[in-house]
DRENMI-162559 format. One record per residue (C-alpha): residue number from 1; residue in three letters; x, y, z. Coordinates in Angstrom, 2 decimals, padded with zeros to 5 digits. Layout:
N
[atom NUM; 'ala'; [X; Y; Z]]
...
//
This chain:
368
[atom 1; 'unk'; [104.54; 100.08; 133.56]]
[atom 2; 'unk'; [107.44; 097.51; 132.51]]
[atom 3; 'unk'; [107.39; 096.07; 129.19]]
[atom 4; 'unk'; [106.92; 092.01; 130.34]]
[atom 5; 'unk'; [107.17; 090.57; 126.65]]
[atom 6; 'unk'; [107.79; 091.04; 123.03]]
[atom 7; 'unk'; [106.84; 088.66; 120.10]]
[atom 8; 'unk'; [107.34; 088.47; 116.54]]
[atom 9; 'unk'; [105.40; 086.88; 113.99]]
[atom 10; 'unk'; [107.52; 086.84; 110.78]]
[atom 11; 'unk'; [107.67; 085.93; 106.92]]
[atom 12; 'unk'; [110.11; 086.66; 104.93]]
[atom 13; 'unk'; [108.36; 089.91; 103.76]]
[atom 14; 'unk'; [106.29; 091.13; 106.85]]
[atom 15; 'unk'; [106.72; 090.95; 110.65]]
[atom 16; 'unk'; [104.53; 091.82; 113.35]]
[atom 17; 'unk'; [105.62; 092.55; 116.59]]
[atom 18; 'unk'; [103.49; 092.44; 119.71]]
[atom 19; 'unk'; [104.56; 093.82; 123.09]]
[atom 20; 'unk'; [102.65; 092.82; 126.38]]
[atom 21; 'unk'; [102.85; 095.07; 129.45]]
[atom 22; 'unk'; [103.63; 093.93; 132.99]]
[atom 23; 'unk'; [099.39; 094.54; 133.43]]
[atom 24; 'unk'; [098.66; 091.89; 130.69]]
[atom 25; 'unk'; [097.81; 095.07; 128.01]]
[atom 26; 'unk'; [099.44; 094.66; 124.69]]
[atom 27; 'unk'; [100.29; 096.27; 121.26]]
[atom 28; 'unk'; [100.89; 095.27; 117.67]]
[atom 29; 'unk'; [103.70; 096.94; 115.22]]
[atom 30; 'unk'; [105.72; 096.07; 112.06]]
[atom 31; 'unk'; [109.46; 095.92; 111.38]]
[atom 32; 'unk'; [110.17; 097.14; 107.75]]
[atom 33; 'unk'; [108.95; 094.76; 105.05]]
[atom 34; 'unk'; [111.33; 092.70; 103.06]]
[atom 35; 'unk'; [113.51; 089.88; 104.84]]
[atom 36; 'unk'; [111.36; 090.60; 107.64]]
[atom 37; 'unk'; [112.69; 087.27; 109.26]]
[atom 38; 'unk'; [116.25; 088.56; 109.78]]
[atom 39; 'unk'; [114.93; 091.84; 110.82]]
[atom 40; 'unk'; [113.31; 089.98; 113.81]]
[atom 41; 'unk'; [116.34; 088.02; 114.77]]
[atom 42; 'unk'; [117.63; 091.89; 115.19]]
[atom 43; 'unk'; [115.25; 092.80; 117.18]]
[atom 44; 'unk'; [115.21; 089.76; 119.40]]
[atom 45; 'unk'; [119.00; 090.18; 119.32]]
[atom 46; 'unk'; [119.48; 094.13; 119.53]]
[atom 47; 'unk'; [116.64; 095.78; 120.48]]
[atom 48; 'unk'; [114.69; 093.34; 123.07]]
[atom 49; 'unk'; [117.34; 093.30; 125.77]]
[atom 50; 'unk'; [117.40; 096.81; 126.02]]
[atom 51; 'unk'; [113.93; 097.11; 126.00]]
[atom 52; 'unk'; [112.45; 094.08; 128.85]]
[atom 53; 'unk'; [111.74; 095.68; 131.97]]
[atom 54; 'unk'; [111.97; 099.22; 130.84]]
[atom 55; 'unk'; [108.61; 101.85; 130.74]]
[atom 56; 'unk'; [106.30; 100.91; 128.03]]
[atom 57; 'unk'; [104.73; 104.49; 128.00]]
[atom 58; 'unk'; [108.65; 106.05; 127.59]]
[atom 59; 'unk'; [109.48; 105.08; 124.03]]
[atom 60; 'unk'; [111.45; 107.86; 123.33]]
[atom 61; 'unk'; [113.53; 107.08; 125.95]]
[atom 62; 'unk'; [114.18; 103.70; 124.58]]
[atom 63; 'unk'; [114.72; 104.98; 121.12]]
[atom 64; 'unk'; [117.75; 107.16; 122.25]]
[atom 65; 'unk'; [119.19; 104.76; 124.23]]
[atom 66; 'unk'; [118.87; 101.54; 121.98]]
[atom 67; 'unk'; [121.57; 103.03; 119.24]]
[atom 68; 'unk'; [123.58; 103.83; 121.97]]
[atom 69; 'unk'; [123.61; 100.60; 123.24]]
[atom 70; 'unk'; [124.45; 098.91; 120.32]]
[atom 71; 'unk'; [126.61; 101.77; 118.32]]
[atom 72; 'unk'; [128.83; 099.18; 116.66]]
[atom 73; 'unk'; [125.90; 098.28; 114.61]]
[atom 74; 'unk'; [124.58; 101.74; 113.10]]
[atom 75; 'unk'; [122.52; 101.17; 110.04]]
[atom 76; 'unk'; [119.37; 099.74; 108.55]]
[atom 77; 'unk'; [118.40; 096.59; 110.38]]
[atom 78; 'unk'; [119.13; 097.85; 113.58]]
[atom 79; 'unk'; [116.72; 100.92; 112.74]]
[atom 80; 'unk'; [113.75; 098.48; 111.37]]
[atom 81; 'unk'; [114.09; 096.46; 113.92]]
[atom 82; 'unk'; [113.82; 099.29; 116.25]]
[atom 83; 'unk'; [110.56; 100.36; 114.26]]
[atom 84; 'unk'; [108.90; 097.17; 115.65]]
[atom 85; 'unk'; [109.41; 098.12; 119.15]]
[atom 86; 'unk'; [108.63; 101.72; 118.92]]
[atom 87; 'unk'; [105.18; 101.27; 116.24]]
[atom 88; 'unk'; [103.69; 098.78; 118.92]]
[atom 89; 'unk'; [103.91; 100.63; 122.05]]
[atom 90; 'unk'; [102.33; 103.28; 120.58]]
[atom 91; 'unk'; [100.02; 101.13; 120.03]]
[atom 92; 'unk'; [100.08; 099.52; 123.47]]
[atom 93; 'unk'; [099.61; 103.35; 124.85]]
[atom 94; 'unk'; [096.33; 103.63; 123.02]]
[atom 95; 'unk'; [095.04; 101.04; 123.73]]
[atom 96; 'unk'; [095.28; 101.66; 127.33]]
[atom 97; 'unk'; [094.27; 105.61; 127.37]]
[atom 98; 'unk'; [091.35; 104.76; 124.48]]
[atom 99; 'unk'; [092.80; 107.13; 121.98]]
[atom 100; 'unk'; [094.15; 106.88; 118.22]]
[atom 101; 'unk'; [097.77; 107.35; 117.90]]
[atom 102; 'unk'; [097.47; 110.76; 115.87]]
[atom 103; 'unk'; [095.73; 111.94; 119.20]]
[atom 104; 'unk'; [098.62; 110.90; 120.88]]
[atom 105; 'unk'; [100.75; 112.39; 118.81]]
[atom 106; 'unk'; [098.94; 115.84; 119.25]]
[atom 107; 'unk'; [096.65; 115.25; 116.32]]
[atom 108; 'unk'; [092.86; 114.42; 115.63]]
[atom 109; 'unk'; [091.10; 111.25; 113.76]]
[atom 110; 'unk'; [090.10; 112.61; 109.67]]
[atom 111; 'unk'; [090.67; 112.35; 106.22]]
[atom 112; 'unk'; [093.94; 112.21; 104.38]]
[atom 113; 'unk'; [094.16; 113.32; 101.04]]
[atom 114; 'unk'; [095.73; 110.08; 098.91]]
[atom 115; 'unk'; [097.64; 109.67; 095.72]]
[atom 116; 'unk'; [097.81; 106.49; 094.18]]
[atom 117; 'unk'; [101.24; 104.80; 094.01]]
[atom 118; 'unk'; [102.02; 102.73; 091.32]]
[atom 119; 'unk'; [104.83; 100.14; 091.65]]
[atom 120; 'unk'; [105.20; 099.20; 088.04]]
[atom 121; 'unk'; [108.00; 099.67; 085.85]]
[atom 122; 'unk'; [106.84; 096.28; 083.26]]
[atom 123; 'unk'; [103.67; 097.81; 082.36]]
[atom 124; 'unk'; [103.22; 099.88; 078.73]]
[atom 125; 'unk'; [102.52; 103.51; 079.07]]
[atom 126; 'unk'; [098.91; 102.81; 077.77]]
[atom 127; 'unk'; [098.09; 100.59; 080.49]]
[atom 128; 'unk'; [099.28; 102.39; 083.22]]
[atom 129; 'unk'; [097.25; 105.25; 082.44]]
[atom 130; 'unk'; [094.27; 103.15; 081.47]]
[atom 131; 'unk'; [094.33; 101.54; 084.85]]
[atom 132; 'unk'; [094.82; 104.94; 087.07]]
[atom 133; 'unk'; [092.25; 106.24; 084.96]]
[atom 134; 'unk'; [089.71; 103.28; 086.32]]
[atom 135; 'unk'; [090.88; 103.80; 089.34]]
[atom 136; 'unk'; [090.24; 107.60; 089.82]]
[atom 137; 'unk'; [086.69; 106.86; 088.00]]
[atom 138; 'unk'; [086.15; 104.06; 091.30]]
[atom 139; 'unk'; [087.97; 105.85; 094.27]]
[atom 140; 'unk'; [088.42; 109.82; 093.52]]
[atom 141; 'unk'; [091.85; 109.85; 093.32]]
[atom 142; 'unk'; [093.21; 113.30; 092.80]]
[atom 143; 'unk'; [096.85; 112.41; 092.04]]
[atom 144; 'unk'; [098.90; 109.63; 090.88]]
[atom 145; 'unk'; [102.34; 108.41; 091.09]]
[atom 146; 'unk'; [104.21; 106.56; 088.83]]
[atom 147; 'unk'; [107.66; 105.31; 087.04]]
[atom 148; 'unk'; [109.84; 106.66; 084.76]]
[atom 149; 'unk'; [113.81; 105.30; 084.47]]
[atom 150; 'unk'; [114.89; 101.91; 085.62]]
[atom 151; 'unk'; [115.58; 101.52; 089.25]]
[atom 152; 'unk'; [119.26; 102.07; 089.95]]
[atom 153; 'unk'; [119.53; 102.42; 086.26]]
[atom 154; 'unk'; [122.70; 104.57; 085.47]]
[atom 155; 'unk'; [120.93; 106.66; 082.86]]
[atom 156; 'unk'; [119.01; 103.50; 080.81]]
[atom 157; 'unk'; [115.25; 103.73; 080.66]]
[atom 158; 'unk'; [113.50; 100.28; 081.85]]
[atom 159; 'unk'; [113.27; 099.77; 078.01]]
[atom 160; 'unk'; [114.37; 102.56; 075.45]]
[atom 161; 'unk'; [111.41; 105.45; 074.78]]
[atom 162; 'unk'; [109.73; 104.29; 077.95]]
[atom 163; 'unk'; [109.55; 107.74; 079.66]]
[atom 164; 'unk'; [109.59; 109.85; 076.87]]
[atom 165; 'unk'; [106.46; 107.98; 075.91]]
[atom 166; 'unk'; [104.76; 107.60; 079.64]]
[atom 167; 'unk'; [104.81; 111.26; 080.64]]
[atom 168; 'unk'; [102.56; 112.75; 077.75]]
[atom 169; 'unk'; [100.65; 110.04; 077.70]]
[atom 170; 'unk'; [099.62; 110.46; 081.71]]
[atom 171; 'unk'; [099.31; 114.40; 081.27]]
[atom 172; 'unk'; [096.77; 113.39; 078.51]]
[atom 173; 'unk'; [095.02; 111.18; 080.11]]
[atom 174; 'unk'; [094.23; 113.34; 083.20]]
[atom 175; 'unk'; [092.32; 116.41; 083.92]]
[atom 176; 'unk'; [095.03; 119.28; 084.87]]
[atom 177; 'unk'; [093.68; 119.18; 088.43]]
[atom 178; 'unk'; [095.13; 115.79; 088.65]]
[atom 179; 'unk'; [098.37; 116.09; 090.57]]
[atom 180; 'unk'; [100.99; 113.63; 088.82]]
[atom 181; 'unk'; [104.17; 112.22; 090.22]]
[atom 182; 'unk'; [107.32; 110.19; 089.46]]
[atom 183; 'unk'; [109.79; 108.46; 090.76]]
[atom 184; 'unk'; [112.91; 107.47; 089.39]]
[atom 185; 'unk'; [114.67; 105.30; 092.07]]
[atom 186; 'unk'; [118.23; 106.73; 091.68]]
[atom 187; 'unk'; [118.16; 106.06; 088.23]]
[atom 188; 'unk'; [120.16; 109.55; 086.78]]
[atom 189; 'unk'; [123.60; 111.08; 086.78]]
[atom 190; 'unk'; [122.53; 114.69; 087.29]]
[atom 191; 'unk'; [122.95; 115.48; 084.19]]
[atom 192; 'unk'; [120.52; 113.48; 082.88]]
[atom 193; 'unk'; [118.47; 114.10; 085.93]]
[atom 194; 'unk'; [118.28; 117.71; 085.15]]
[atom 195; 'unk'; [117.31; 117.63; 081.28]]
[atom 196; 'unk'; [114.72; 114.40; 082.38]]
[atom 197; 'unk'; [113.94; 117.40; 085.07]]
[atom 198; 'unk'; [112.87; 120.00; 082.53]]
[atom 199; 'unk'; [110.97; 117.40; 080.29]]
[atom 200; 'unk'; [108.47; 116.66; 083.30]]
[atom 201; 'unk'; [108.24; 120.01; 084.27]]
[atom 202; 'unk'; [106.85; 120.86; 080.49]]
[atom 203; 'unk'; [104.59; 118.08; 080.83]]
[atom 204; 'unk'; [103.21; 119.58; 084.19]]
[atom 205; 'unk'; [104.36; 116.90; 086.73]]
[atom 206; 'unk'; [104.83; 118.27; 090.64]]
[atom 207; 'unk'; [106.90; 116.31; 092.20]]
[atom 208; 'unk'; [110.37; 114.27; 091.16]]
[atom 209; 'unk'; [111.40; 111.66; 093.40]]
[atom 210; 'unk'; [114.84; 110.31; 094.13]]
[atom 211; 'unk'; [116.47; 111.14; 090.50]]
[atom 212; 'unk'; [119.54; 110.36; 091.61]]
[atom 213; 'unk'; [121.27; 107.84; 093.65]]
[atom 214; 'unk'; [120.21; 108.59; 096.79]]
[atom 215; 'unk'; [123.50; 107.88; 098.89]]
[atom 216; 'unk'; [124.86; 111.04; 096.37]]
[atom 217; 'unk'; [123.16; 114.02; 098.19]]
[atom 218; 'unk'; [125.70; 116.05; 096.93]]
[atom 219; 'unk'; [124.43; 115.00; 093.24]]
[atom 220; 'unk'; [120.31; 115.86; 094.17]]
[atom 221; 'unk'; [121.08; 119.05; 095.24]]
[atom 222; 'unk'; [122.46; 119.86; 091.99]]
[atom 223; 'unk'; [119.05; 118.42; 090.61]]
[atom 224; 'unk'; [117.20; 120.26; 093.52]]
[atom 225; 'unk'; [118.97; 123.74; 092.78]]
[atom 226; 'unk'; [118.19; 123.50; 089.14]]
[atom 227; 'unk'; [115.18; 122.58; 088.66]]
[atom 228; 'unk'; [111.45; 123.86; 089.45]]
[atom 229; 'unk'; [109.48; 120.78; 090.24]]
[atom 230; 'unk'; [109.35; 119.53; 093.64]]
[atom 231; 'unk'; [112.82; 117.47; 093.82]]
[atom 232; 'unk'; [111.86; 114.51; 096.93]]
[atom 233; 'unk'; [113.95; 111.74; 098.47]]
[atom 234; 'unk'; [114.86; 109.98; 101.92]]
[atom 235; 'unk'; [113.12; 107.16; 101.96]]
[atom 236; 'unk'; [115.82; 105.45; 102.00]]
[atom 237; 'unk'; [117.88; 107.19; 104.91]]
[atom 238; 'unk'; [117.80; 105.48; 108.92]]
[atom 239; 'unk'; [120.75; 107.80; 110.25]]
[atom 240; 'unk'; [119.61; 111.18; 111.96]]
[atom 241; 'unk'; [122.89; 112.64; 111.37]]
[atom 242; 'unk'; [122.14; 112.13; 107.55]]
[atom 243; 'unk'; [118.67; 113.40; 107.76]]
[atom 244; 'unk'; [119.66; 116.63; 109.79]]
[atom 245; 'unk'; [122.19; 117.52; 106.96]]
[atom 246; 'unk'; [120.36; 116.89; 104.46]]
[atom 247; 'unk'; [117.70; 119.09; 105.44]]
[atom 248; 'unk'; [120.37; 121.54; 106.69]]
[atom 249; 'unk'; [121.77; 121.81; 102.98]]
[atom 250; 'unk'; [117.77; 121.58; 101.44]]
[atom 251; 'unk'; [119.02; 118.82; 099.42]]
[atom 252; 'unk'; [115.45; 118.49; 098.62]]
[atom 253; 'unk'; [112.10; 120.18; 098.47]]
[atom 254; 'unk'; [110.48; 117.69; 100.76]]
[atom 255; 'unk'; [111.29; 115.37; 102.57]]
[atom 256; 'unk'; [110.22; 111.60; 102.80]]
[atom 257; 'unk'; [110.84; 109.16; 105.38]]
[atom 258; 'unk'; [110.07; 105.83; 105.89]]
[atom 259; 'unk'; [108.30; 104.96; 109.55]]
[atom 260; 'unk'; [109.65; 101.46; 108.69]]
[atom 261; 'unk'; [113.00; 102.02; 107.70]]
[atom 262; 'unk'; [113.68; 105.24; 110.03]]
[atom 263; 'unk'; [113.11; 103.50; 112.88]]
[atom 264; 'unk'; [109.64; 103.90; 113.94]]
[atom 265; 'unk'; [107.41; 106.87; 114.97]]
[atom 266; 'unk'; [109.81; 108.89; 117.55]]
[atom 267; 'unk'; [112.68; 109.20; 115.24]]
[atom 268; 'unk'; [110.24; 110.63; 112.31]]
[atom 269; 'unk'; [109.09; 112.83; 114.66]]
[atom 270; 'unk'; [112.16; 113.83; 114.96]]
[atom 271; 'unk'; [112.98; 114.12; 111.41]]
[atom 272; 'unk'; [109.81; 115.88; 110.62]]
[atom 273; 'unk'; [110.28; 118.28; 113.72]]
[atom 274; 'unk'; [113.70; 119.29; 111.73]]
[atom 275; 'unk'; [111.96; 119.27; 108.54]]
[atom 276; 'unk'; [109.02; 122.13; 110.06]]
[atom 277; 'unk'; [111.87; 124.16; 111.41]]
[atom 278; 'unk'; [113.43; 124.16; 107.67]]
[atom 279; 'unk'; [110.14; 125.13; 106.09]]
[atom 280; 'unk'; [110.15; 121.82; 104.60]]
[atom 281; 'unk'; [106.88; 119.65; 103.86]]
[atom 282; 'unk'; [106.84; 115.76; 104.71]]
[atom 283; 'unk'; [105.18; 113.58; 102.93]]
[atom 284; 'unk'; [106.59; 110.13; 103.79]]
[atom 285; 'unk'; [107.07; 107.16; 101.87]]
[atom 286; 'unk'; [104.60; 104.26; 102.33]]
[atom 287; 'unk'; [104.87; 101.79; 099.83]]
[atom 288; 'unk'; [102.60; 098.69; 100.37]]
[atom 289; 'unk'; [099.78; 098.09; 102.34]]
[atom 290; 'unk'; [101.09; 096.19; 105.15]]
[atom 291; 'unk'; [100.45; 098.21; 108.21]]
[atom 292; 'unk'; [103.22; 101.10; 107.12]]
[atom 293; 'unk'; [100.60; 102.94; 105.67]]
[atom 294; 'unk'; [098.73; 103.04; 108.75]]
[atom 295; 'unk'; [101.40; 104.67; 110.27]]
[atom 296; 'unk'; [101.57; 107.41; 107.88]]
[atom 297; 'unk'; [098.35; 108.24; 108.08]]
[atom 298; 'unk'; [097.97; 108.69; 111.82]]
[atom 299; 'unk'; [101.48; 111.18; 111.21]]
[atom 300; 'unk'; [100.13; 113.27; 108.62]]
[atom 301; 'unk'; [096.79; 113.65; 111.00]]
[atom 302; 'unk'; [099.74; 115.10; 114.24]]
[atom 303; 'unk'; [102.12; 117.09; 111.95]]
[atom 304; 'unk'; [101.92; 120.91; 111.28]]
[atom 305; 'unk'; [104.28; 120.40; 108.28]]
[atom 306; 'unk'; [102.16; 116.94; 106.67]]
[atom 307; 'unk'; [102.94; 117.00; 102.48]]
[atom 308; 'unk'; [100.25; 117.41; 100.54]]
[atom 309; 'unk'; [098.86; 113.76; 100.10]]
[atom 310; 'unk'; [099.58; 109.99; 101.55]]
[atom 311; 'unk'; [101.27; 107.81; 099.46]]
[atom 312; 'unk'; [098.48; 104.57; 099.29]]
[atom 313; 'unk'; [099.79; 101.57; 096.79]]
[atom 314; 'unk'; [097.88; 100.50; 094.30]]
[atom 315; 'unk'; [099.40; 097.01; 093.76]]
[atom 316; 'unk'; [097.47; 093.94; 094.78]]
[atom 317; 'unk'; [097.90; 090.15; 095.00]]
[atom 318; 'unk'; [100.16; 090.15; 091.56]]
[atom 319; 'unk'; [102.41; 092.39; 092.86]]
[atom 320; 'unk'; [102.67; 091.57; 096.93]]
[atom 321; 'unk'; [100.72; 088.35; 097.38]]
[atom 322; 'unk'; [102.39; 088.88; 100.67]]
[atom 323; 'unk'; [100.16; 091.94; 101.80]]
[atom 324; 'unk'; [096.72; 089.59; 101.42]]
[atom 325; 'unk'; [094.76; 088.85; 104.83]]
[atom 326; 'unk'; [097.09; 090.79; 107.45]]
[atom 327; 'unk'; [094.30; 091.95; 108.91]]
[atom 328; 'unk'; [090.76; 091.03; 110.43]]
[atom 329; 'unk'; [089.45; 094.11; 108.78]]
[atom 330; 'unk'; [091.35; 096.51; 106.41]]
[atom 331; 'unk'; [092.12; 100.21; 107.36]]
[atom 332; 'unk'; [092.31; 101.20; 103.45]]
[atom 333; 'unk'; [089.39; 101.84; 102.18]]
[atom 334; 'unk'; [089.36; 105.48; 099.99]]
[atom 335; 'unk'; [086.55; 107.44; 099.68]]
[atom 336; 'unk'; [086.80; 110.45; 097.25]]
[atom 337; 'unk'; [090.12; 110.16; 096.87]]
[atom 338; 'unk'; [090.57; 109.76; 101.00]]
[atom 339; 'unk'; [092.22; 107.65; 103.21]]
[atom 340; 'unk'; [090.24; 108.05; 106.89]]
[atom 341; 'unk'; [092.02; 107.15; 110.81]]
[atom 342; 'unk'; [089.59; 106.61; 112.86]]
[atom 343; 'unk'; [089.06; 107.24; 116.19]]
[atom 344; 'unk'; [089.92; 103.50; 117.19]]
[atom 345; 'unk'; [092.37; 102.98; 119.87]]
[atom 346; 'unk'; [096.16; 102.60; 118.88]]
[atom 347; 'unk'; [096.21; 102.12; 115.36]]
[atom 348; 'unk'; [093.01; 101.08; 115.11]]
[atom 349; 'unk'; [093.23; 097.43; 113.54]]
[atom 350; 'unk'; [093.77; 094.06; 114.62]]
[atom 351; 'unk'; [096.35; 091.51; 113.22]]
[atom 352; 'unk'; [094.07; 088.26; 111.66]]
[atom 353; 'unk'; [094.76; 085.73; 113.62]]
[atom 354; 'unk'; [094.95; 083.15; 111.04]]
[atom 355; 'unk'; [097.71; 084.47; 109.17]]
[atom 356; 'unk'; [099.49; 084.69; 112.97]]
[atom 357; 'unk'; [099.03; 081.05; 113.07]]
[atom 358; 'unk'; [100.10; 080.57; 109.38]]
[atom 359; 'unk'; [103.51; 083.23; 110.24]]
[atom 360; 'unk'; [106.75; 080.53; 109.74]]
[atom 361; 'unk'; [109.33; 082.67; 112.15]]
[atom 362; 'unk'; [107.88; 083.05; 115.59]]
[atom 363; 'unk'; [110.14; 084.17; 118.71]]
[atom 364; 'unk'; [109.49; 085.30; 121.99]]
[atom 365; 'unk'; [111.61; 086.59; 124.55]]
[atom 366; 'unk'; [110.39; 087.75; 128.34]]
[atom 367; 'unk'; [111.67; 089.78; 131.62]]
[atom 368; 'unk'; [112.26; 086.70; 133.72]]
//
């Protein structure tokens, strides 16, 4: 079955892509978030052309063959663009056989256990934990993520005594069956990584994302190899050839791609698959509520290796006013600390209309 059409309905932060099938049956995906616009000039530009005409039902074929196609531009946008294409034929597929992606992936419809993601570095230590506190009283949450550093920061704290203050304060707040997480954004030398390192791990935090730049994997490992905690990172990383070495030299403890950035659901497949043979967990990185978390959920229910939680956001219209009214009905709803995928075809949600009308970038291009 050719692939007739694809569409993109874009902002600057979120893009939708829709394919349509030489039968009339279409799909919805999602480029990465965040100048979403240009990302769909790329894949009107880069990815469509190879695509048109080609079987809708043999993505991975198209995902090996797109880089090759256009190897002079390795990299990022070429790999969220390529995301688009690949997120809505699977959803195209399911549609059409009546089955949830995880089942097509090998998996079943369920619960995934969640951990609420916060986004905020401008927020005191007393209010963060007041807030995850509310929100494990309303939803169950049994772990939490949240910020310590400044992004990118070069050893500075987002404002001096921040995390020294932040990390006893969460331990206190919580039970000690509440899992907590941070994430530094590439903020330490590894140095500084390491001592920050030990001062979570006597405050009984699990897991230690990205304490180092994250380009520097020689730097992590030195983190990784030192340390106890659960050192995590790759959200960042599109290339396969970076992903197989860094699971080849364990530069972490586990591993988490981005569907979005990687390029879609084949290559983290793909990345995961190396990750299992490793003895590596994978617990990706989903970071807003657009339909990336979707995504990640329908993974974790297909994967033998799936990390122990789903990374849900806890930031609402203050933080991405952008994320409001994608959808007719929203997927994220967490019950006792649960995320559920359901046994609704594809990904089992429909783009809202209005906001397709609303959309300011909208290109087609068609097999003529």
């Amino acid at each position: 079955m050719g692939i007739k059409a694809i569409e993109t309905f874009a902002t600057q932060f979120v893009c939708f892509v829709r394919v349509t099938a030489e039968n009339g049956a279409q799909g919805w995906g999602q480029v990465a978030p965040y100048c979403a616009d240009i990302t769909a000039e790329v894949l009107h530009r880069q990815v469509a052309p190879h695509a048109l005409g080609q079987d809708a039902f043999d993505i991975a074929h198209l995902m090996e063959i797109i880089p090759e196609r256009e190897h002079k531009f390795p990299g990022a946008y070429l790999s969220r663009a390529m995301g688009g294409l690949d997120t809505a034929l699977f959803d195209l597929r399911g549609r059409i056989e009546g089955k949830p992606v995880c089942e097509l992936l090998g998996g079943t419809p369920g619960r995934v256990r969640a951990y609420g993601s916060s986004m905020k570095r401008d927020i005191t230590p007393k209010d963060e934990a007041e807030r995850l506190k509310r929100l494990q009283d309303t939803h169950g949450f049994t772990a939490f993520k949240f910020r310590i550093g400044a992004e990118c920061g070069r050893d500075q704290d987002e404002w001096p005594g921040r995390t020294d203050e932040i990390v006893p304060t969460m331990r206190a707040a919580f039970p000690d069956d509440t899992a907590l997480l941070v994430d530094a954004n590439s903020c330490y030398s590894p140095q500084k990584a390491i001592e920050v390192g030990r001062f979570l791990q006597d405050n009984g935090i699990s897991h230690y994302e990205e304490p180092c730049p994250y380009w520097h994997y020689d730097q992590t490992k030195q983190v990784t190899d030192a340390l106890d905690v659960d050192v995590t990172g790759g959200e960042q990383d599109c290339s396969l050839v970076d992903w197989a070495r860094m699971i080849d030299q364990r530069v972490v403890d586990v591993i988490q791609p981005d569907i979005c950035y990687l390029g879609g659901m084949v290559r983290t497949l793909q990345v995961a698959r190396m990750a299992e043979a490793a003895g590596l967990p994978c617990t990706p990185h989903a970071a807003n509520l657009s339909m990336i978390t979707l995504f990640t959920m329908h993974l974790l229910r297909a994967i033998p290796n799936a990390g122990k939680y789903l990374e849900f956001s806890i930031e609402g219209r203050d933080y991405y006013p952008w994320q409001e009214d994608l959808f007719v009905s929203s997927p994220y709803a967490i019950d006792d600390g649960h995320a559920t995928v359901t046994d609704a075809p594809g990904w089992g949600v429909e783009v809202n209309p209005e906001w397709l009308a609303k959309s300011t970038y909208k290109i087609s291009t068609q097999d003529l």
